[in-house]
C-alpha positions as CSV (number, residue, x, y, z in Angstrom):
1,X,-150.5,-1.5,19.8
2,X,-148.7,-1.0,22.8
3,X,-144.7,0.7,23.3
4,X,-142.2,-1.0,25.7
5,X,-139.5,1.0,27.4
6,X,-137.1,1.0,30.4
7,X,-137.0,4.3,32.0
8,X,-133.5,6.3,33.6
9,X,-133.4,9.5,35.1
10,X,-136.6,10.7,33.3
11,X,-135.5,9.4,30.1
12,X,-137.4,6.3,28.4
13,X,-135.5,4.2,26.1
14,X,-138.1,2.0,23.8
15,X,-137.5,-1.6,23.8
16,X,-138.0,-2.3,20.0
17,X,-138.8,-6.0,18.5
18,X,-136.5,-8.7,19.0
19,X,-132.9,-8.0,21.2
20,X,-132.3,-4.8,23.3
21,X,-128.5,-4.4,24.7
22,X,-128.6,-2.6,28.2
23,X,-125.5,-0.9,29.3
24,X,-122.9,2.0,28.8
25,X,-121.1,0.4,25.7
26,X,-122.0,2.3,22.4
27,X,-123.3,-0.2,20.7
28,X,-126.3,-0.7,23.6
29,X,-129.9,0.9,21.8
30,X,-130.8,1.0,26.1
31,X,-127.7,3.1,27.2
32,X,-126.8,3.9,30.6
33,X,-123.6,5.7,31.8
34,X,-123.0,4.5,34.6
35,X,-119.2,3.1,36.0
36,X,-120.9,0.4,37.9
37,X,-122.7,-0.8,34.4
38,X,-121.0,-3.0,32.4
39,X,-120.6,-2.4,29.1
40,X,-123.4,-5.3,27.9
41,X,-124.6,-6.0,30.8
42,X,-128.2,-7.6,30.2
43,X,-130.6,-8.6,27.3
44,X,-134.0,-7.8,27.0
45,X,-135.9,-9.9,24.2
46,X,-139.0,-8.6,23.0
47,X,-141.4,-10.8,21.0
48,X,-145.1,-9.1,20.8
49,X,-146.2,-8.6,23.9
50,X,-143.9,-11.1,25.8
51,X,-140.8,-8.7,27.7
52,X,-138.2,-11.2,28.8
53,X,-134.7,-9.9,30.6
54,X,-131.3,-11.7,31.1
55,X,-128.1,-10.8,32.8
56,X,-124.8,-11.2,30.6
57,X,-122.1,-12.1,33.0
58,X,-122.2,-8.4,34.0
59,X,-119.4,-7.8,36.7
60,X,-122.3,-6.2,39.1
61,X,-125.0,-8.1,38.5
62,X,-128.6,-7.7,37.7
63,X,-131.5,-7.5,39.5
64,X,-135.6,-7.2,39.4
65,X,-137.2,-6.0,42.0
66,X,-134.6,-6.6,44.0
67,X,-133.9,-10.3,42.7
68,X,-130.4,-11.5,41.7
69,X,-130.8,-12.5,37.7
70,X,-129.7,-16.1,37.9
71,X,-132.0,-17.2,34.7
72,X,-134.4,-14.8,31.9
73,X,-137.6,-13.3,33.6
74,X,-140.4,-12.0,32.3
75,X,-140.8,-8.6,32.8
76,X,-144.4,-6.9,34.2
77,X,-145.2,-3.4,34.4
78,X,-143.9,-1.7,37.4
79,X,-140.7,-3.8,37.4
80,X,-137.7,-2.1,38.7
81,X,-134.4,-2.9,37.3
82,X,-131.1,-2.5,38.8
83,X,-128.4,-3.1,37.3
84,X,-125.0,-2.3,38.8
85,X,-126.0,1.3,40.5
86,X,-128.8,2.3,38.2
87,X,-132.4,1.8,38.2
88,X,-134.2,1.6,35.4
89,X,-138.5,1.1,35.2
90,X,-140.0,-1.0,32.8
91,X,-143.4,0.3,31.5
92,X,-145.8,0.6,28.3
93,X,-147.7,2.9,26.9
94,X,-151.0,1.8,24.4
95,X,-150.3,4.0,21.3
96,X,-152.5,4.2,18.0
97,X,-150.1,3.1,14.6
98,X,-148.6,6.3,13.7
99,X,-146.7,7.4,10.8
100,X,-144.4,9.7,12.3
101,X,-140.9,9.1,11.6
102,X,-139.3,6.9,14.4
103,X,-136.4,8.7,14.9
104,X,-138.0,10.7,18.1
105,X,-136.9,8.2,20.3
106,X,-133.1,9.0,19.3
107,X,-134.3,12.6,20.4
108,X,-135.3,11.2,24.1
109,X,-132.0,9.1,24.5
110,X,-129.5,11.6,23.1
111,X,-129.2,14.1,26.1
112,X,-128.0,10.9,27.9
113,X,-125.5,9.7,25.8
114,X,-123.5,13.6,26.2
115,X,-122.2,12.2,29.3
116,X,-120.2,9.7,27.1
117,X,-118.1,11.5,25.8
118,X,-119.5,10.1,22.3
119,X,-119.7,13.8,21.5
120,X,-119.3,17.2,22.4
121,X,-122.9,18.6,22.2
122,X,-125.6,15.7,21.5
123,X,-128.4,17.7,22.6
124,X,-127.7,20.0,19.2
125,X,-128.2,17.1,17.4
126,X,-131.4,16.6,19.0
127,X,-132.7,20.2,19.0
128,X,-131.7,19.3,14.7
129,X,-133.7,16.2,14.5
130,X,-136.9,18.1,15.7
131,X,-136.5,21.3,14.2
132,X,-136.4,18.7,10.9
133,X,-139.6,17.3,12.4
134,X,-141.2,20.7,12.6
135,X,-140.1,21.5,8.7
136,X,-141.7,18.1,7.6
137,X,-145.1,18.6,9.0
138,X,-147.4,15.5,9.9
139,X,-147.4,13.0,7.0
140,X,-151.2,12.3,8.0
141,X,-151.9,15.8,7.6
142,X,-153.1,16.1,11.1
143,X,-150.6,17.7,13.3
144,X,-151.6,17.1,16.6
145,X,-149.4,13.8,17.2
146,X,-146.5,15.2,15.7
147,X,-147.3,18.3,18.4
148,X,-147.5,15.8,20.9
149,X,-144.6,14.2,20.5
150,X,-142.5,17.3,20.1
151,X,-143.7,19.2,22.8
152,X,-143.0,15.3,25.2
153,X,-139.0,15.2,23.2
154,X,-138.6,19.2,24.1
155,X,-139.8,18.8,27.7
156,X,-137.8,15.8,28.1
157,X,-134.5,17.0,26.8
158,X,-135.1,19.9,29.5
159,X,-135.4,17.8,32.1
160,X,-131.9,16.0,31.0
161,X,-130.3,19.0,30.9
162,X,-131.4,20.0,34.0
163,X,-130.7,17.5,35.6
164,X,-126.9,17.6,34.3
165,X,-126.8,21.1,35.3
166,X,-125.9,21.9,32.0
167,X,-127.3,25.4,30.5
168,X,-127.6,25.3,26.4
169,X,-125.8,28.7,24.8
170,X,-128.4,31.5,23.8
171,X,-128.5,30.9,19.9
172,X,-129.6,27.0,20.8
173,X,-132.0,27.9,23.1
174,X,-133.4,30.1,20.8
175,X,-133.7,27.5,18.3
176,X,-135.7,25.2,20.6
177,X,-138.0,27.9,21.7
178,X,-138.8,28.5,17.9
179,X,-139.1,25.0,17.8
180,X,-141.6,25.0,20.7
181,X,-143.5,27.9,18.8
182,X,-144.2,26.6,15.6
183,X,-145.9,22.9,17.5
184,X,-147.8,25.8,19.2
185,X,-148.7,27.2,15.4
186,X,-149.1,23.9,14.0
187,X,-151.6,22.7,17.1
188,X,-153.5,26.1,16.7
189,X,-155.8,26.4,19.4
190,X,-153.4,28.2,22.3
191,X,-153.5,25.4,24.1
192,X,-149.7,24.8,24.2
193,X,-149.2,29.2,24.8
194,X,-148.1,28.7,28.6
195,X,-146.1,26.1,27.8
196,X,-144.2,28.0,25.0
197,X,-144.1,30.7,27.7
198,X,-142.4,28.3,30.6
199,X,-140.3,27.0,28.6
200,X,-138.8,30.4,27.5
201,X,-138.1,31.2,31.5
202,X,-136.5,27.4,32.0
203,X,-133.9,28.1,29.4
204,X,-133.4,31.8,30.4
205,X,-132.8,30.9,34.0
């Protein structure tokens, strides 16, 4: 099975089946703030493994690979696409059927969506939704994809706020530290130790 996304500033938005809105309007499941983006401003259809993207009468314009948009295109891995100021990478990743709950990708995309205005502090909400992940455990019983995929959303939502400049208040950093310490408990063999550790000095800086 593979997993479709468009990528922004380090964060990957999934491309689920059927219609994907792009653009900074609140109803868009790919959201990018960005003035120059209109608030629809394309469609991407996904059907299986066929990717197709179409501009929307966007004021700006979209592009592929630096291509005007005059008709839907089938997107390949590697495409880059720009639409008003932004760039955004479509890619896939070949994943095993898992039955962890989907609601990690709202973890990856919330740290964008601050810059909104939609609310005051989205990344709390995110630091929430995986410290609710943590308390559930792995449904299959093995923990190491659930590890995985916490210890990807917690990096991630670093790297957002970092790249914001944006600094989260000692009692939430302590909560996503303990976060990052019980996927090191849950995984069990040390390995994720050093990254516990770094992460600890990131949000202490």
């Amino acid at each position: 099975m593979r997993s479709y996304w468009l990528e922004h500033r380090g964060s990957r938005h999934a491309l689920r089946e059927g219609e994907n809105l792009v653009g900074r309007g609140d109803e868009c499941n790919v959201f990018v703030h960005e003035p120059s983006v209109s608030r629809t401003h394309a469609l991407v259809v996904r059907s299986g493994n066929d990717v197709t993207i179409s501009d929307l009468g966007s004021s700006n314009g979209t592009f592929v690979n630096n291509k005007s948009l005059d008709e839907p295109r089938v997107l390949e891995i590697g495409d880059v696409v720009k639409i008003g100021n932004a760039l955004l990478t479509f890619g896939a990743t070949t994943v095993a059927p898992s039955s962890i709950p989907p609601g990690i990708e709202l973890i990856e995309q919330q740290p964008e969506r601050a810059q909104s205005g939609a609310g005051p502090t989205p990344q709390l909400g995110a630091i929430a939704a995986l410290e609710s992940l943590v308390a559930a455990g792995a449904p299959s019983g093995n923990p190491k994809e659930l590890v995985s995929m916490i210890q990807s959303s917690t990096d991630r939502l670093v790297v957002a706020l970092e790249q914001r400049r944006q600094k989260l208040a000692p009692d939430d950093a302590a909560r996503l530290v303990a976060v990052a310490k019980a996927a090191a408990r849950a995984c069990g063999d040390g390995s994720l130790d050093g990254w516990v550790v770094a992460l600890e000095q990131k949000l202490a800086g």
